[in-house]
C-alpha positions as CSV (number, residue, x, y, z in Angstrom):
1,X,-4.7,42.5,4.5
2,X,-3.8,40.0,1.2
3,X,-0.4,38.8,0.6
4,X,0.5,39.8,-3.0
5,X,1.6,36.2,-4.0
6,X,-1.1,33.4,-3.7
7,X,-1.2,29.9,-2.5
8,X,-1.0,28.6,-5.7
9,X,2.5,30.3,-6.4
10,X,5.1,27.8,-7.6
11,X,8.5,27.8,-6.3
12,X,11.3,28.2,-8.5
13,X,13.2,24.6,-9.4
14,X,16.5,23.6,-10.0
15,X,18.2,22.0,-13.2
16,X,19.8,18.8,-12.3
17,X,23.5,19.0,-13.4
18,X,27.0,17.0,-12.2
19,X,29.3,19.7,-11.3
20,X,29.2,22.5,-9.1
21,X,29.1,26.4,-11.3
22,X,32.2,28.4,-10.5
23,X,32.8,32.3,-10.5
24,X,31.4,35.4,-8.6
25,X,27.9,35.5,-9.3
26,X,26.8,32.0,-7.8
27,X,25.1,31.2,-4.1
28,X,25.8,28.4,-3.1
29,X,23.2,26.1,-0.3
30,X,23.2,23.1,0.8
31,X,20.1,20.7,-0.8
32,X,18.2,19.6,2.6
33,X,16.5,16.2,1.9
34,X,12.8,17.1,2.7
35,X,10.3,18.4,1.7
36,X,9.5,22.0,0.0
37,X,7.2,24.6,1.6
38,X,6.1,27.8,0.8
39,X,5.3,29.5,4.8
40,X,2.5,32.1,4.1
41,X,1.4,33.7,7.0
42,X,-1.1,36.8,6.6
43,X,-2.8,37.8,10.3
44,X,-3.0,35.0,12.3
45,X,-3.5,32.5,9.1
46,X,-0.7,30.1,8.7
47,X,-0.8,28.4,5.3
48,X,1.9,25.8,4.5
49,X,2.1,24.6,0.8
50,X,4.1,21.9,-0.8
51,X,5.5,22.2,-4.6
52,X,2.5,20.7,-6.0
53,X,0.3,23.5,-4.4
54,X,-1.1,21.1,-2.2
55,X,-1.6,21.9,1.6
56,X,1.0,20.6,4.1
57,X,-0.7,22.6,7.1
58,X,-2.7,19.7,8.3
59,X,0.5,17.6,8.5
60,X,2.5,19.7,10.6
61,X,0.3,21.4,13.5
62,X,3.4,22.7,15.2
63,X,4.7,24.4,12.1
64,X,1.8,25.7,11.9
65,X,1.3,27.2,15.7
66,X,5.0,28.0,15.6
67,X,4.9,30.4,12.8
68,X,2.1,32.2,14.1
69,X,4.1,33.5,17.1
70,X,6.6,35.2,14.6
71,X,5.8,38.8,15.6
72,X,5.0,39.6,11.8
73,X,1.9,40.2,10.5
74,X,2.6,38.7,7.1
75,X,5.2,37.0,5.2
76,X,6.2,34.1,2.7
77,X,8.9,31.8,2.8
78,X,10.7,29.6,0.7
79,X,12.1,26.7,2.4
80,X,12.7,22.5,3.6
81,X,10.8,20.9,5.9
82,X,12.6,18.5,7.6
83,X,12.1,15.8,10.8
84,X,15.0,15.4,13.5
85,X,14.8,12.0,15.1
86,X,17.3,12.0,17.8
87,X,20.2,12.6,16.4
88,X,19.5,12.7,12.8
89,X,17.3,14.1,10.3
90,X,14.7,11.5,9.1
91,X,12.8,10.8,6.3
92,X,11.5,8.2,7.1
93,X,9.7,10.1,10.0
94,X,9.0,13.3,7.4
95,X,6.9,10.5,5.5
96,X,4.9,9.3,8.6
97,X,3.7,12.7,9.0
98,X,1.8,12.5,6.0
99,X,-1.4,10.2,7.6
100,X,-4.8,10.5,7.4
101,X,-5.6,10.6,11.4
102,X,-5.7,13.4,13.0
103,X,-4.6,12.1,16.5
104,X,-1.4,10.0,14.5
105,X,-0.3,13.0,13.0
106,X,-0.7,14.9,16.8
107,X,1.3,12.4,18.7
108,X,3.9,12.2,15.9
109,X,4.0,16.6,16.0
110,X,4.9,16.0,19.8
111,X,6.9,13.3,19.8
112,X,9.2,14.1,16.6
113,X,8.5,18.2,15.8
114,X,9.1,19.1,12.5
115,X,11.6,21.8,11.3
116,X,11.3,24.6,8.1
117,X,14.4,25.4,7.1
118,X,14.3,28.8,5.5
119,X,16.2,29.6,2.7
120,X,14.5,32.6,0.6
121,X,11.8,35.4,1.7
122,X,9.8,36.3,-1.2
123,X,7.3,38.9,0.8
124,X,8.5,40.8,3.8
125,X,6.5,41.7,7.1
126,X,5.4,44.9,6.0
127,X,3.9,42.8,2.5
128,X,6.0,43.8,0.3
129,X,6.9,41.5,-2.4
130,X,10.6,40.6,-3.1
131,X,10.3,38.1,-5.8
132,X,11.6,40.7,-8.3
133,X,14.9,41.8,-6.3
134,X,17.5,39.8,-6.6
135,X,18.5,37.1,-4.8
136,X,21.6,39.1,-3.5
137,X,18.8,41.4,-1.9
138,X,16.4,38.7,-1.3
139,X,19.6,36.8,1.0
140,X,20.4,40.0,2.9
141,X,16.7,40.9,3.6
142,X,16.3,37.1,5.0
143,X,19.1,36.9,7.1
144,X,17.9,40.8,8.8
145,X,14.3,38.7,9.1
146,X,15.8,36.0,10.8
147,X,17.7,38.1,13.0
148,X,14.6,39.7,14.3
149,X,12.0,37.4,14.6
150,X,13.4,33.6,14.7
151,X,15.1,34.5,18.3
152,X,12.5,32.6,20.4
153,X,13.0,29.3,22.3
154,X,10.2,27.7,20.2
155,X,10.7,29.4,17.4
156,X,14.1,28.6,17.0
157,X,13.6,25.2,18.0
158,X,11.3,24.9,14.5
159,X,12.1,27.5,12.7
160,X,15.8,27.7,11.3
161,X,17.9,29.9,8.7
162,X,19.8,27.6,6.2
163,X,23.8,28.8,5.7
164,X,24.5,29.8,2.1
165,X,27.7,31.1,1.1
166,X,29.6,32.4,-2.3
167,X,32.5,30.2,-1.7
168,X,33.1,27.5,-3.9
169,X,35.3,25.5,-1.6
170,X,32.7,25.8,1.5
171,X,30.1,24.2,-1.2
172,X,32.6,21.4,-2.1
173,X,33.2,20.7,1.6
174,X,29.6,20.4,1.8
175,X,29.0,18.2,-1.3
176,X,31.9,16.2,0.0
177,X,31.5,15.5,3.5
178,X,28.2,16.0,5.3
179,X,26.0,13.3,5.5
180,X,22.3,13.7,5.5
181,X,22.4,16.3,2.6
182,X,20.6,15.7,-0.6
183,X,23.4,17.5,-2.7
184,X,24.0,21.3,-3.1
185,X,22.0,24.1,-4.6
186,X,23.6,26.7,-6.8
187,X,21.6,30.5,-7.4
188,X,22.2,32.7,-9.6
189,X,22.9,36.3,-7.5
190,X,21.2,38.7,-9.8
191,X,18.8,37.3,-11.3
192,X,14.9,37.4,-9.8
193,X,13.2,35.0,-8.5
194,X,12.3,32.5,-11.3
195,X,8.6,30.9,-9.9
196,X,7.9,27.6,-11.6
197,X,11.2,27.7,-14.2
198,X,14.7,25.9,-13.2
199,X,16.8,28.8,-14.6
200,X,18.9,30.8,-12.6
201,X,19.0,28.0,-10.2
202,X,21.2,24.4,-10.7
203,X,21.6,21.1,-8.2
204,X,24.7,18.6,-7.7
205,X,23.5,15.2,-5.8
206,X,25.6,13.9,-3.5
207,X,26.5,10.8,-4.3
208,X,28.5,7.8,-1.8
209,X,29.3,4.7,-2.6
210,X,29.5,1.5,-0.1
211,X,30.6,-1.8,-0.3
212,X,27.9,-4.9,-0.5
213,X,27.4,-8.8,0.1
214,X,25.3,-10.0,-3.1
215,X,23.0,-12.2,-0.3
216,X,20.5,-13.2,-3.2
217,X,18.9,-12.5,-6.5
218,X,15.7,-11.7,-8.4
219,X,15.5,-13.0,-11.9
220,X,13.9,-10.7,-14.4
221,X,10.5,-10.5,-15.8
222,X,11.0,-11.7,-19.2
223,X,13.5,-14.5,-20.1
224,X,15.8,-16.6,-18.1
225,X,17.9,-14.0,-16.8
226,X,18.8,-11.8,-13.7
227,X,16.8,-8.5,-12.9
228,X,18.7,-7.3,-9.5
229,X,20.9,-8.3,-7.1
230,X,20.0,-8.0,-3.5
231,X,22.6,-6.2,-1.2
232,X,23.6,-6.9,2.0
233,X,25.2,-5.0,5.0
234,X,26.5,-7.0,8.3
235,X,25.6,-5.4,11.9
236,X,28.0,-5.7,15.2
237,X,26.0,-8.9,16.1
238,X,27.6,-10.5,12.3
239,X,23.6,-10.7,11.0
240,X,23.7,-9.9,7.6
241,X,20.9,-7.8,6.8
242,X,19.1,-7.2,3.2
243,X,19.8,-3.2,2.9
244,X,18.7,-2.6,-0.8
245,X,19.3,-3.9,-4.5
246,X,20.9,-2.9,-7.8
247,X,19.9,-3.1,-11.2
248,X,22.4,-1.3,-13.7
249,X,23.2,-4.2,-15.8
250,X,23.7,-4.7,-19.2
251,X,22.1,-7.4,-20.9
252,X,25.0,-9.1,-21.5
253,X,25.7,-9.3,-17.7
254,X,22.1,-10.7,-17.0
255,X,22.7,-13.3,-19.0
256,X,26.5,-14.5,-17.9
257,X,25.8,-14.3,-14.5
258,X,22.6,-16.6,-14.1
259,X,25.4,-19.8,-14.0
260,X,27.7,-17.7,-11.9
261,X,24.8,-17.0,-9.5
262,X,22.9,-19.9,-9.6
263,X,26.4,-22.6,-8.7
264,X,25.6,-19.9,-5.0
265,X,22.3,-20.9,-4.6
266,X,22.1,-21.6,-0.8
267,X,19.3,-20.4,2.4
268,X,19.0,-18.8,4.3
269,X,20.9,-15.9,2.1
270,X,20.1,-13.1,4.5
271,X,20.8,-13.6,8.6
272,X,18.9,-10.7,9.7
273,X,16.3,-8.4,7.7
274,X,15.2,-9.8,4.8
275,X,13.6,-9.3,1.5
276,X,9.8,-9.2,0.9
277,X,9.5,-6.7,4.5
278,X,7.8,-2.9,3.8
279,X,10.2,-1.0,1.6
280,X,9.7,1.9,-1.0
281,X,10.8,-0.5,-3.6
282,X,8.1,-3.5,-3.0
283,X,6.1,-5.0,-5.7
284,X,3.9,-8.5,-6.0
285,X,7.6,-10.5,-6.4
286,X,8.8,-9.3,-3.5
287,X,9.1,-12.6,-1.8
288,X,10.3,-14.1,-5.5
289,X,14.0,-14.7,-4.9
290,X,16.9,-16.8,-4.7
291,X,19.8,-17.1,-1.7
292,X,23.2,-16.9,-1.8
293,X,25.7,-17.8,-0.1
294,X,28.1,-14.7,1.3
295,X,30.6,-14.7,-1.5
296,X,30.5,-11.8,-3.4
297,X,30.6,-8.3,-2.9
298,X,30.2,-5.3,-5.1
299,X,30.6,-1.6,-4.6
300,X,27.4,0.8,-5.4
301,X,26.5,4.1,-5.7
302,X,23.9,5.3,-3.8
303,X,21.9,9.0,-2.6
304,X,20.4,8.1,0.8
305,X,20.6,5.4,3.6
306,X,18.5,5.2,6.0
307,X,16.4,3.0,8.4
308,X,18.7,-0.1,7.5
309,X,18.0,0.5,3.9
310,X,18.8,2.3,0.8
311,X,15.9,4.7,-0.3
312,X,16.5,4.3,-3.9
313,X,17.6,1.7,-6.2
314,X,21.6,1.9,-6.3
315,X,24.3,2.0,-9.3
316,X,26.9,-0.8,-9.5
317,X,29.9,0.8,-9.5
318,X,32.4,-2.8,-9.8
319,X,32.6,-5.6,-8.5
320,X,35.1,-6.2,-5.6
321,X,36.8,-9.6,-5.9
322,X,39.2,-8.2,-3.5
323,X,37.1,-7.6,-0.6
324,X,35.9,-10.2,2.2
325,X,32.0,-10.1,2.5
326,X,32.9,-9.7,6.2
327,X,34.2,-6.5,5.6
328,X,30.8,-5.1,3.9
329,X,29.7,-3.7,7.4
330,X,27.1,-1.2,8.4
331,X,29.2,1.2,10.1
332,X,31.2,2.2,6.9
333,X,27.7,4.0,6.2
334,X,27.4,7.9,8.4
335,X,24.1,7.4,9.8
336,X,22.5,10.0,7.8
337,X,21.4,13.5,8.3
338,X,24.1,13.5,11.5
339,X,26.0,15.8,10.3
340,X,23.4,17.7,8.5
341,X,21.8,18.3,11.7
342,X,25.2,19.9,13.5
343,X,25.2,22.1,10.6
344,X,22.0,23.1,10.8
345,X,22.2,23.8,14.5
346,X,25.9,26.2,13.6
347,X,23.5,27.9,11.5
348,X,22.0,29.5,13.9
């Protein structure tokens, strides 16, 4: 037997845009904050493969094991890998799986199983190739797929259909309100599937914002003036805990703040985590910073929170003269990937 699409086919992408399409001939998904697989199975061969072409198969064993049980000969599918850890989805966790021991990545494959959510089948089990049906066709031939073979206690506990719908306000309620989703994904019904291109095929970000302490400062590189500000988030015990920075300031800010900032001065700054620990965002200055006291707060815009921390470098929205730093608490943040994970479950 040989599939007719190879390893090295690339997925089709999505055009990054800020508002949701409208009208009849839109699909509408939510945007699952993993990381994308192609599932090629042909015989007993499993072969999982990122975006890049590389191979994910190593990484996740019990992907790997699970989609051989499907009682299909061949297939490929378009989909998310994700990570449940209790009661959220992870990525944090998604990122440990990626290790160089073999044992590591075992005990992680036990302890926290990995989960492809699957979202497009672009060959069927009898080896057919669908990529030049439509996605209308492509949807209802997944969903029949599903039906059939995901029914399984294992397989269903790592192998999962993702909900799509052609309503507009279903899509906004899940850009507006589920946690632990990267955004929404918009397709283009009629239309093929477009390998390696981003037409026919859009992305909104969801986007939150949360309220901050400013517990200390970095000044910037060059010249006397400020490169971020350090955010804070109290817990229930009052510790105030470094959670993440912002940068978005215009030159003319970097320069009026440094008296502002500097009359604030004061350790320890941070009560509870603190700047300088392992974080995405770590360089050689990491330790290179000033305290504050707790006296001013900010809102920002950020994607993704999670393990006490924002993944990404946040936007300053405003300041928020108006707001008691006591107030800037982490339980105004939904632990995320909660609800994302309820969802997932509804979909069956």
């Amino acid at each position: 037997m040989t599939l007719p699409l190879s390893y090295r086919y690339t997925p089709m992408e999505a055009q990054s845009v800020d508002v949701l399409p409208t009208g009849t001939g839109w699909q509408y998904e939510p945007k699952w904050d993993g990381f994308r697989c192609l599932a090629f199975k042909e015989s007993t061969r499993v072969e999982l493969r990122s975006k890049a072409g590389r191979s994910l198969s190593r990484y996740f064993p019990e992907l790997v094991e699970t989609l051989a049980e499907i009682k299909a000969n061949r297939f490929v599918l378009d989909g998310e890998i994700v990570v449940p850890d209790h009661r959220v989805l992870s990525f944090d966790a998604l990122l440990q799986r990626i290790h160089p021991a073999k044992r590591r990545v075992q005990h992680l494959a036990a302890t926290t199983p990995a989960v492809l959510i699957a979202f497009d089948l672009l060959v069927d089990d009898r080896g057919n190739a669908l990529t030049e049906h439509p996605l209308s066709v492509r949807r209802t031939r997944l969903v029949a797929f599903a039906r059939k073979y995901f029914g399984g206690v294992t397989i269903q506990r790592n192998i999962r259909l993702s909900p799509a719908t052609t309503d507009i306000r279903t899509a906004k309620r899940w850009l507006a309100g589920r946690a632990g989703l990267d955004g929404v994904i918009a397709k283009v019904r009629d239309l093929p599937y477009q390998s390696g291109e981003r037409t026919g095929m859009v992305k909104v970000k969801r986007i939150r914002t949360a309220d901050c302490v400013v517990g200390g400062f970095r000044y910037a590189t060059k010249g006397h003036k400020i490169g971020s500000l350090l955010l804070g988030l109290y817990d229930g015990a009052g510790l105030l805990h470094h959670v993440g920075f912002t940068s978005g300031l215009s030159t003319a800010e970097r320069e009026l703040l440094v008296p502002k900032l500097q009359r604030l001065i004061r350790e320890p700054g941070f009560t509870g985590q603190r700047p300088g620990g392992p974080s995405r965002w770590s360089t050689k200055r990491s330790s290179e910073w000033e305290p504050l006291a707790p006296k001013l707060v900010v809102e920002v815009a950020y994607d993704h929170f999670s393990s006490y921390r924002f993944r990404h470098g946040t936007t300053l929205v405003r300041w928020r003269p108006d707001k008691a730093p006591r107030q800037c608490t982490i339980d105004q943040i939904e632990a995320a990937g909660t609800s994302a994970l309820r969802m997932l479950r509804k979909s069956g």
